[in-house]
C-alpha positions in Angstrom: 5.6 68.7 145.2 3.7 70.7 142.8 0.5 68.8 143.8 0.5 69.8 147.3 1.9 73.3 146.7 -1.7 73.8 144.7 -3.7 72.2 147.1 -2.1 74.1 150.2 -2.6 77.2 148.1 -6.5 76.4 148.0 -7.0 75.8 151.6 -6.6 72.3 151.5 -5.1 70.4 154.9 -6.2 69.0 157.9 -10.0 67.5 158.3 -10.1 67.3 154.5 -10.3 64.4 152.5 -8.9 64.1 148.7 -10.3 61.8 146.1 -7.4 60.0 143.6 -6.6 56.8 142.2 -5.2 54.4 143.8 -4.0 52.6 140.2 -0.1 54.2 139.6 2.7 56.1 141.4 2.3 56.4 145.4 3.3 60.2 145.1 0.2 61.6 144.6 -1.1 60.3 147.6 1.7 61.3 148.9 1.4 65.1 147.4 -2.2 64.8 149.8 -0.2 63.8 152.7 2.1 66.4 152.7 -0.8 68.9 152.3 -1.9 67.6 155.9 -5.2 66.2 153.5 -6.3 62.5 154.0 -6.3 60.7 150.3 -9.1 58.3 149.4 -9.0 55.8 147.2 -11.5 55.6 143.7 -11.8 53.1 141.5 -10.5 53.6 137.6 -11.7 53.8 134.1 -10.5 50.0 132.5 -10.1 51.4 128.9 -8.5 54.8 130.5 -6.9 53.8 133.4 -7.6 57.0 134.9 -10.1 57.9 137.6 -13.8 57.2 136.7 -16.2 59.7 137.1 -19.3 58.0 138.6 -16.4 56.5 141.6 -15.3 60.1 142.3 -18.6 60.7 142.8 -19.4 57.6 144.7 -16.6 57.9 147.2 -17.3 61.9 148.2 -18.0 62.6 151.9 -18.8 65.7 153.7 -15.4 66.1 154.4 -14.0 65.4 150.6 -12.5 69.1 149.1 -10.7 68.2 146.3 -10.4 65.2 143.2 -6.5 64.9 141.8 -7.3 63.4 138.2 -3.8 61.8 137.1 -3.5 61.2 133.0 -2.0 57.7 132.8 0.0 56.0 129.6 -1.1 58.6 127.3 -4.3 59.0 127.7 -6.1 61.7 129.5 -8.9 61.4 132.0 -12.6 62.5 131.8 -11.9 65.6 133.2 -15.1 67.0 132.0 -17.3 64.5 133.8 -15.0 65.3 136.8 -15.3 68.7 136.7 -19.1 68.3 136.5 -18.6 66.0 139.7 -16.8 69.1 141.3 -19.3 71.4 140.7 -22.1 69.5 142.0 -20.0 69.1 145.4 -18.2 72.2 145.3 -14.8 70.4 145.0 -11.2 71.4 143.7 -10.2 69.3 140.5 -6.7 69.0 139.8 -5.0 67.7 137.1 -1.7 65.4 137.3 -0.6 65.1 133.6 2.7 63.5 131.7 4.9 65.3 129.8 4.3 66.0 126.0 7.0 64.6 123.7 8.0 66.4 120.4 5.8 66.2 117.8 7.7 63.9 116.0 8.8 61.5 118.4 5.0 61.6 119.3 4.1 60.9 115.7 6.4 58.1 115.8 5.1 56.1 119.1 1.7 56.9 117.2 2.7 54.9 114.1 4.6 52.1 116.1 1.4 51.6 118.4 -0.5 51.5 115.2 1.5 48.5 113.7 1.3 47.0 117.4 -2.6 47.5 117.1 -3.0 45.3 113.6 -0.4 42.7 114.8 -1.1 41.7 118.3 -3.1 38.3 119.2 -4.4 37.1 122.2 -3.6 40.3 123.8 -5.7 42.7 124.4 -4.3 46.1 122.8 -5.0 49.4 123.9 -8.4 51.6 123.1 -6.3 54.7 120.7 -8.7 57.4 121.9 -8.6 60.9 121.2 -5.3 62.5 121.8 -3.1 58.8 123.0 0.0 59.7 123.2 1.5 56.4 124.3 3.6 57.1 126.9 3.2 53.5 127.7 1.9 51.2 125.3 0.0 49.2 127.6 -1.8 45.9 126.7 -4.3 43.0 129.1 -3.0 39.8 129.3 -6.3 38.1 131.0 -5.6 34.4 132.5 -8.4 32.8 130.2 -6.4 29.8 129.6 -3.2 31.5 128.2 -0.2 31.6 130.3 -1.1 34.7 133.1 0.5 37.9 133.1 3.7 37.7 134.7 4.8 34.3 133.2 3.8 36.0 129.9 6.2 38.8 130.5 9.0 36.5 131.7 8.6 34.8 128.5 8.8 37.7 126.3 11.4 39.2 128.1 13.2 35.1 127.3 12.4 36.4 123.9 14.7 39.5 124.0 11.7 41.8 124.4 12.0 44.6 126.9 8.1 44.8 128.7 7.2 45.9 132.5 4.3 45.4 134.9 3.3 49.3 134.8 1.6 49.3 138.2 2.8 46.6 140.9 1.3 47.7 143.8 -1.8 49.8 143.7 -1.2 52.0 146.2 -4.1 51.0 148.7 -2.2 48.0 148.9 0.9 49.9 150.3 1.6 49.7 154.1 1.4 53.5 154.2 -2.0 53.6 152.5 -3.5 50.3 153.0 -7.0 50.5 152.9 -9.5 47.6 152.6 -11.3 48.9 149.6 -13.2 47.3 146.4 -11.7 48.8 144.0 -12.7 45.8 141.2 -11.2 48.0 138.0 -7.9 48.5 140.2 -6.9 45.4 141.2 -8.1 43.9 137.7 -5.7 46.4 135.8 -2.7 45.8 138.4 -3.1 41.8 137.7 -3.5 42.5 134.0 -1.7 45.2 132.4 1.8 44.4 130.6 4.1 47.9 128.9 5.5 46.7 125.8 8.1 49.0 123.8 6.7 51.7 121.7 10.1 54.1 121.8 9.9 56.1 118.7 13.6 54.8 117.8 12.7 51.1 117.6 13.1 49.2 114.0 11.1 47.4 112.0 13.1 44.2 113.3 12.7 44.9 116.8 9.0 45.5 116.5 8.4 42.2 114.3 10.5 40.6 117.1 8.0 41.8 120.0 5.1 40.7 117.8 6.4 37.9 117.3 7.2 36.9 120.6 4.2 37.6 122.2 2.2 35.8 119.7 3.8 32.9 120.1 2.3 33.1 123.3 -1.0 34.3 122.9 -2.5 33.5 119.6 -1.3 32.7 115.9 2.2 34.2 114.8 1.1 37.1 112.5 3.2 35.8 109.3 4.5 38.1 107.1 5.6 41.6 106.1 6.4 44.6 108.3 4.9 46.2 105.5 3.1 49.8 106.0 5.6 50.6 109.4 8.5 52.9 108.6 11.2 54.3 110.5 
């Protein structure tokens, strides 16, 4: 793993601790193991999703040497306020990015999220942000009344849409990492956060379709044109 070839490479292993989010994929506390490091758990950024700056802070010990900041969906973290958190503790910061798509597959997604963005009720869409890329076009479906997150997606998916939980498990949940943690943002975003389609390829029929269905669920169907969304 490329994450603990770097750490390695700085000195990092046994008696050290490592400060990552515990809100996606397991292998990046896994990338700490492997370095012989000890991974702790910090809490996110909601509108992000990625590591938040003050909890990095929060959770450092004498024993922390390096932060592993993971970009997540599309959007990147604060990696200025984490490096400002290194410097002040003399940590490592690493970055865990996604890959960049074409420019004009990226300008696509870009313009699909956009019609997504002006369409959507009772959902909550996601803040753009500088630089979204929309790996994942990630909405919140809070309980509030409406039908909760995973009966939601069941009844999209009813509907022909193709969505996904993004994050089952946070990973201090996992046997292998269990830790008894508050990690409010975390466990929020797990019960919360639905990936509807965004793939630069889909039509204007098939996004009207995943409007549609999910505002059948969540608020007023948005009647009316696809007008302004080309493909």
């Amino acid at each position: 793993m490329r994450t603990a070839a770097l750490l390695r490479a700085a000195g990092v292993g046994a008696g050290d601790e490592v400060v990552v989010p515990a809100f996606g994929n397991v292998e990046v506390a896994e990338a700490v193991t492997a370095a012989g490091a000890q991974p702790v758990f910090a809490d996110i950024d909601p509108v992000t999703y990625c590591l938040d700056a003050t909890a990095v802070d929060a959770a450092v010990t004498g024993r922390t040497a390096a932060v592993v900041a993971v970009h997540r969906f599309g959007r990147s973290a604060d990696v200025g306020r984490l490096h400002e958190v290194g410097r002040r503790h003399g940590l490592l910061v690493l970055e865990h990015g996604e890959s960049d798509a074409p420019h004009d597959e990226l300008a696509r997604r870009r313009e699909r999220a956009a019609y997504l963005d002006t369409r959507l009720r009772g959902v909550r869409t996601p803040d753009g942000g500088a630089g979204h890329s929309y790996q994942q076009y990630v909405v919140r479906v809070p309980g509030n009344g409406r039908p909760d997150r995973d009966a939601f997606a069941r009844a999209v998916r009813a509907k022909g849409v193709d969505c996904r939980v993004p994050v089952k498990t946070p990973v201090h949940r996992l046997p292998a990492f269990r830790r008894y943690l508050s990690l409010p943002e975390t466990e929020r975003a797990a019960e919360e956060t639905l990936a509807l389609p965004v793939d630069a390829s889909l039509t204007r029929r098939e996004m009207h379709r995943i409007v549609a269905a999910c505002n059948a669920l969540g608020g007023p169907i948005a009647v009316g044109s696809t007008a302004g969304f080309g493909v």
